[in-house]
Backbone as XML, in Angstrom:
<?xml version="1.0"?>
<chain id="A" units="angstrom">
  <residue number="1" name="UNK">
    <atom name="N" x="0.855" y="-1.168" z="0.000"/>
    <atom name="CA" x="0.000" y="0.000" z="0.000"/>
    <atom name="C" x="0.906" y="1.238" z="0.000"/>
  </residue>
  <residue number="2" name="UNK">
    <atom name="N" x="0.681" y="2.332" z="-0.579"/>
    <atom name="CA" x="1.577" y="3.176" z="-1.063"/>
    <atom name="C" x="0.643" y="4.574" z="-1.016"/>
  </residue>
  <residue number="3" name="UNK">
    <atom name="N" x="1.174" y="5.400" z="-0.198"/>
    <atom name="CA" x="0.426" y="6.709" z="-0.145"/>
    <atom name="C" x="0.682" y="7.642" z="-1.814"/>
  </residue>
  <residue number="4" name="UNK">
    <atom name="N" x="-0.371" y="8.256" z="-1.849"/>
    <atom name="CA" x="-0.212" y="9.107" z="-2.636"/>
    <atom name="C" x="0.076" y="10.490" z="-2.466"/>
  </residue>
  <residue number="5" name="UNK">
    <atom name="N" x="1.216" y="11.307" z="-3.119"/>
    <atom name="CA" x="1.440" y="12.449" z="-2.715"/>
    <atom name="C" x="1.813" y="13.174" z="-3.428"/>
  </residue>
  <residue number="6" name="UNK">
    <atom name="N" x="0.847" y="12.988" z="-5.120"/>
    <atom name="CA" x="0.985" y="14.361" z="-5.694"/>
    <atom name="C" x="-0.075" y="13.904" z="-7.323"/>
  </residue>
  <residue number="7" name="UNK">
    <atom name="N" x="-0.580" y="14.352" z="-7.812"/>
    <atom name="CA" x="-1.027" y="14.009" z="-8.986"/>
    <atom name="C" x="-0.950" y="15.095" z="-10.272"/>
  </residue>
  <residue number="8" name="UNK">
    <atom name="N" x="-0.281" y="14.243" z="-11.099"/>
    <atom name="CA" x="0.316" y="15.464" z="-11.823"/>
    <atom name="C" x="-0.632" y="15.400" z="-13.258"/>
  </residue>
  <residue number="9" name="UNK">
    <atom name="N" x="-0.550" y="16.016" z="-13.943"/>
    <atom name="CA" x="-0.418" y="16.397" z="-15.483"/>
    <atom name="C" x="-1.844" y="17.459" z="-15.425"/>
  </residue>
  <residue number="10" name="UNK">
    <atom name="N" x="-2.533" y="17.489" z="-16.509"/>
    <atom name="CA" x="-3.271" y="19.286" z="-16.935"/>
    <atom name="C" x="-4.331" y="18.905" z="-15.917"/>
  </residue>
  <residue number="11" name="UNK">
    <atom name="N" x="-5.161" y="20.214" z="-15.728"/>
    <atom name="CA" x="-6.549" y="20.060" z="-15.070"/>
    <atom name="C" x="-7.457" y="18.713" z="-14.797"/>
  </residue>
  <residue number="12" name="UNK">
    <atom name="N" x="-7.762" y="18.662" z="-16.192"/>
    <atom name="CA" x="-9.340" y="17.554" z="-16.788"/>
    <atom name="C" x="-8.379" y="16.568" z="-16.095"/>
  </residue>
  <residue number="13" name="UNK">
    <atom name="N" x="-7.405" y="16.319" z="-16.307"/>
    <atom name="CA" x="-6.803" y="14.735" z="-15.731"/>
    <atom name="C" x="-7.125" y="14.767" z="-14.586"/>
  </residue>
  <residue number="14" name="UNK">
    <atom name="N" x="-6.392" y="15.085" z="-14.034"/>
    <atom name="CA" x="-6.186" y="15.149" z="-12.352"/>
    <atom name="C" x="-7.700" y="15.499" z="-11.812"/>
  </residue>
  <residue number="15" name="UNK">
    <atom name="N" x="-8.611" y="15.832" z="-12.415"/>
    <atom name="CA" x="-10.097" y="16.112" z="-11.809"/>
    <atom name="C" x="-10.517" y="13.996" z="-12.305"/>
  </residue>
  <residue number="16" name="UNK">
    <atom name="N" x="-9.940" y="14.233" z="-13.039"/>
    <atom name="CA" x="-10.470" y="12.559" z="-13.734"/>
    <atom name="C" x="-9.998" y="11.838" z="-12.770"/>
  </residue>
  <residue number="17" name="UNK">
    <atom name="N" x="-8.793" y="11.683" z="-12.735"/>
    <atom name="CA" x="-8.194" y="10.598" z="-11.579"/>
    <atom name="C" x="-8.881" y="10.940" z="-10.253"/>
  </residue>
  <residue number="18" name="UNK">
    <atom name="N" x="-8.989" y="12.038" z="-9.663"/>
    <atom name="CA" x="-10.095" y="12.242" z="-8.446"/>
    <atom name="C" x="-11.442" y="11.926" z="-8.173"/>
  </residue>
  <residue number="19" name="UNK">
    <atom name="N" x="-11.914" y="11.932" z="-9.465"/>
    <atom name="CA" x="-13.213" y="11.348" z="-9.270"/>
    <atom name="C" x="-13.351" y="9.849" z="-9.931"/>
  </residue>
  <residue number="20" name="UNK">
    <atom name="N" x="-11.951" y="8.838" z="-9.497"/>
    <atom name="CA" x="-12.022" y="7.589" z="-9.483"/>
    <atom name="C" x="-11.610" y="7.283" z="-8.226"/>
  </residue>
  <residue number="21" name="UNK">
    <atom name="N" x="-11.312" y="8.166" z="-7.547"/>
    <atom name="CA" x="-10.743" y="8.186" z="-6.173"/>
    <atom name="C" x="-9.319" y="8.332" z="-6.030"/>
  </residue>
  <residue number="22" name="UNK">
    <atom name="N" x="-8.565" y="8.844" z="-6.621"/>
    <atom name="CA" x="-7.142" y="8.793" z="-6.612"/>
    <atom name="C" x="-7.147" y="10.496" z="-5.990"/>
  </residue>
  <residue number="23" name="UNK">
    <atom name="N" x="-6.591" y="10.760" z="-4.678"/>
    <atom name="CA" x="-6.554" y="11.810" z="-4.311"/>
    <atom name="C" x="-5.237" y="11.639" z="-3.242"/>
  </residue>
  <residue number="24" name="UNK">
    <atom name="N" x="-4.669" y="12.802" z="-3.019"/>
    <atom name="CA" x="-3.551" y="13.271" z="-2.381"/>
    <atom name="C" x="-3.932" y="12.881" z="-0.748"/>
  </residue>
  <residue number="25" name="UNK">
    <atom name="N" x="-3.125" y="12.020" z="-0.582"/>
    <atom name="CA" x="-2.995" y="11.440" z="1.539"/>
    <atom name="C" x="-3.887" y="10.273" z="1.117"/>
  </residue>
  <residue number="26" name="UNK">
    <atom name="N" x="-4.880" y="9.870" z="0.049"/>
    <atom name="CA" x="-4.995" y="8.741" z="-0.317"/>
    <atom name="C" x="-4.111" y="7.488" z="-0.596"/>
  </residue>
  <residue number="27" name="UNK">
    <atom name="N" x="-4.457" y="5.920" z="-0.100"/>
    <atom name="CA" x="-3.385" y="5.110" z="-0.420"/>
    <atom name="C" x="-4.187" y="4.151" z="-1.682"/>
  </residue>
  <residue number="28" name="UNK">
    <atom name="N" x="-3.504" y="3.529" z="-2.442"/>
    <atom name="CA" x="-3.231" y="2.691" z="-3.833"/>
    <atom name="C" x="-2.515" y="1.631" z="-3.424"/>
  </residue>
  <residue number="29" name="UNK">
    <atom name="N" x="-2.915" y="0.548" z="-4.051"/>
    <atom name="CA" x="-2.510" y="-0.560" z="-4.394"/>
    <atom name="C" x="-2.341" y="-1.414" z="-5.524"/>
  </residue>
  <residue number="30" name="UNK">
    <atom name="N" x="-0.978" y="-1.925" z="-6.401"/>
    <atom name="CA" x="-1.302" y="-2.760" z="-7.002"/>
    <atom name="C" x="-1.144" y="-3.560" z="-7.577"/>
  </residue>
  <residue number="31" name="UNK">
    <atom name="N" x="-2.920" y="-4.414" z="-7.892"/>
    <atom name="CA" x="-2.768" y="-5.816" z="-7.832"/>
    <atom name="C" x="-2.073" y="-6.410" z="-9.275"/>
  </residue>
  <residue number="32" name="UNK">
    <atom name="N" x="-2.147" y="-5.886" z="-10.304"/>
    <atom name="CA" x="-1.531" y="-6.542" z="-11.252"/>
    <atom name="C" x="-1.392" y="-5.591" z="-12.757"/>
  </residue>
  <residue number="33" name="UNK">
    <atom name="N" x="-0.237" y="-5.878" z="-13.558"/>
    <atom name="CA" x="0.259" y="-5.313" z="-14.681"/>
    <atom name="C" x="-0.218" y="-6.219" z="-15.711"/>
  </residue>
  <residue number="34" name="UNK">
    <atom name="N" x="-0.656" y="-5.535" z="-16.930"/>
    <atom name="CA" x="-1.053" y="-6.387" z="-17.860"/>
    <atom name="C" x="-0.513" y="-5.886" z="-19.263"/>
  </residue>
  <residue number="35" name="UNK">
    <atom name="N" x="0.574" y="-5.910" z="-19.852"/>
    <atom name="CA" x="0.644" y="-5.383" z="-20.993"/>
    <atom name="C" x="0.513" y="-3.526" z="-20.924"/>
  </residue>
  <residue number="36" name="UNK">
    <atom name="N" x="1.300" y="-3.569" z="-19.321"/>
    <atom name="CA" x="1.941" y="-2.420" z="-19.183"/>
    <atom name="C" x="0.230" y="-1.042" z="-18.410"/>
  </residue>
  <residue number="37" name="UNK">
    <atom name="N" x="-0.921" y="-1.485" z="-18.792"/>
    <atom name="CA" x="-1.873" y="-1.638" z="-18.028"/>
    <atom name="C" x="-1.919" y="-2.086" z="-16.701"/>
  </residue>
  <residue number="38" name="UNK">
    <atom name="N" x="-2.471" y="-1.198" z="-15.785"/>
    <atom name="CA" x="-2.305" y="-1.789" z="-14.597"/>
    <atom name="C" x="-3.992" y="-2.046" z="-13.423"/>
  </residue>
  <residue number="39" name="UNK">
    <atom name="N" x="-3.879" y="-2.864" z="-12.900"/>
    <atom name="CA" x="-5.134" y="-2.984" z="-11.734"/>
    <atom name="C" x="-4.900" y="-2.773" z="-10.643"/>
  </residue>
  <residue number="40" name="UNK">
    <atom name="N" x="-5.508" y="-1.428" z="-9.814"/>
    <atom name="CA" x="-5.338" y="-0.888" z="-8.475"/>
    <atom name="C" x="-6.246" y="-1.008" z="-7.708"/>
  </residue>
  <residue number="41" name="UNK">
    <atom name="N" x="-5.928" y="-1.042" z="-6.682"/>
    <atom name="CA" x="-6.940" y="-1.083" z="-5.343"/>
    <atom name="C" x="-6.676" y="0.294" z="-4.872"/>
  </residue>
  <residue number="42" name="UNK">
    <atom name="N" x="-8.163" y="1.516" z="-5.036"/>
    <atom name="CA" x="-7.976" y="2.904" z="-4.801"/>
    <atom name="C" x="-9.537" y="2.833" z="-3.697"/>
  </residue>
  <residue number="43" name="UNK">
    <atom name="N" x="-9.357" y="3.255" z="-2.729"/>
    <atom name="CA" x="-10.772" y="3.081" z="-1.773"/>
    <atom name="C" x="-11.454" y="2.171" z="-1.617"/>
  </residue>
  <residue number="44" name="UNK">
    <atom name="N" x="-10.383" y="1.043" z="-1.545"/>
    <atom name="CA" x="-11.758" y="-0.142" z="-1.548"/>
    <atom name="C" x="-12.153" y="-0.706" z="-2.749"/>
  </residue>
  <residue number="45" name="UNK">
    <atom name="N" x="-12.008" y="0.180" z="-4.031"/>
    <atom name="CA" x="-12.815" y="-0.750" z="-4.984"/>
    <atom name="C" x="-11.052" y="-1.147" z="-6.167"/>
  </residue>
  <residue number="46" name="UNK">
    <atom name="N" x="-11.940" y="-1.748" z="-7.313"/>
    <atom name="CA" x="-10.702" y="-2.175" z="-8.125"/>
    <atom name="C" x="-10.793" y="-0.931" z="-9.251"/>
  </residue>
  <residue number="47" name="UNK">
    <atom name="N" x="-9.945" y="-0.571" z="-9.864"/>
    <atom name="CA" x="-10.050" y="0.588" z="-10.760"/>
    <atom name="C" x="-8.655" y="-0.086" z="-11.921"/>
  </residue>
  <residue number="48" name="UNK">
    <atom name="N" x="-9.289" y="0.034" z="-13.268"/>
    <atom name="CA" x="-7.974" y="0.037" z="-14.425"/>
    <atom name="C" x="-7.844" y="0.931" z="-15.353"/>
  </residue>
  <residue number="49" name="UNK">
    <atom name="N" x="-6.612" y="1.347" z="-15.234"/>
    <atom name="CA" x="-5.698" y="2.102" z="-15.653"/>
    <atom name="C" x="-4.971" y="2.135" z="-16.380"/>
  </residue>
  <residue number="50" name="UNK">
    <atom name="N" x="-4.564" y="2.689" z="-17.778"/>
    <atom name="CA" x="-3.504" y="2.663" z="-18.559"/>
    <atom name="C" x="-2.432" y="3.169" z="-17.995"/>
  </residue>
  <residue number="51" name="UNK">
    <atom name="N" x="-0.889" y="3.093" z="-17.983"/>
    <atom name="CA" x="0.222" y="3.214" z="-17.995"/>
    <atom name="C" x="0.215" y="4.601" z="-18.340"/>
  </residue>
  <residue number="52" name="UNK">
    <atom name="N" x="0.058" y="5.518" z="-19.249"/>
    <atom name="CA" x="-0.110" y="6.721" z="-19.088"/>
    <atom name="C" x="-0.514" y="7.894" z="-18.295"/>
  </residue>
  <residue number="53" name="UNK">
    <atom name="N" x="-1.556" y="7.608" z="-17.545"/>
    <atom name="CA" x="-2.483" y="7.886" z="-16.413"/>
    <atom name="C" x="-1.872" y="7.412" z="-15.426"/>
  </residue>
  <residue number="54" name="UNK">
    <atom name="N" x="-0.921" y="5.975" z="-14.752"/>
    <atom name="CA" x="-0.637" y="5.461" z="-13.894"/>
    <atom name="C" x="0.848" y="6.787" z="-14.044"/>
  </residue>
  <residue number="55" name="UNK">
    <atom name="N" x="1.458" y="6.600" z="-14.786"/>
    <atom name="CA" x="2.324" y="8.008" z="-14.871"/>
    <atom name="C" x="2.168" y="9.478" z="-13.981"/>
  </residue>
  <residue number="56" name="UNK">
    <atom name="N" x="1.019" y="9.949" z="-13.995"/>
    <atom name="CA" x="0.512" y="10.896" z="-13.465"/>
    <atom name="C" x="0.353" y="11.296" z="-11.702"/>
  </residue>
  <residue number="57" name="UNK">
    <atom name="N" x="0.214" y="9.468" z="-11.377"/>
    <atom name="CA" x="-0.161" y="9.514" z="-9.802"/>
    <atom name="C" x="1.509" y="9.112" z="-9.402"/>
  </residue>
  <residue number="58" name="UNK">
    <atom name="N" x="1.782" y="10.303" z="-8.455"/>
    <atom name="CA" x="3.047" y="10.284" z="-7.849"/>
    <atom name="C" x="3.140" y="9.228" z="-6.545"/>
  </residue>
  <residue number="59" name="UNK">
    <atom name="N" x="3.858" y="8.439" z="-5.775"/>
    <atom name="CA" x="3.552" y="7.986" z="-4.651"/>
    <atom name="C" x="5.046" y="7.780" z="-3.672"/>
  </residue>
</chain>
């Protein structure tokens, strides 16, 4: 489990990643890489993510 402590790139993103639950003093987990795609555990639920976007969340 890995705190989060910064989320980077333009506006719309970082409002995007927040309203999947990825927010700053929030913790992430994760469960598996797929062809550089990844599956996180963000509040409890499962959330997937491209590698681009996973870029963005600092930890």
């Amino acid at each position: 489990m890995n705190q989060i402590r910064k989320i980077g790139g333009r506006e719309e993103t970082r409002r995007f990643l927040e309203s999947l639950g990825f927010v700053v003093g929030g913790y992430v987990t994760v469960i598996s890489v797929i062809n550089g795609n990844l599956i996180v555990n963000v509040k409890e639920s499962r959330v997937a993510i491209d590698r681009e976007l996973a870029d963005k969340i600092m930890v």
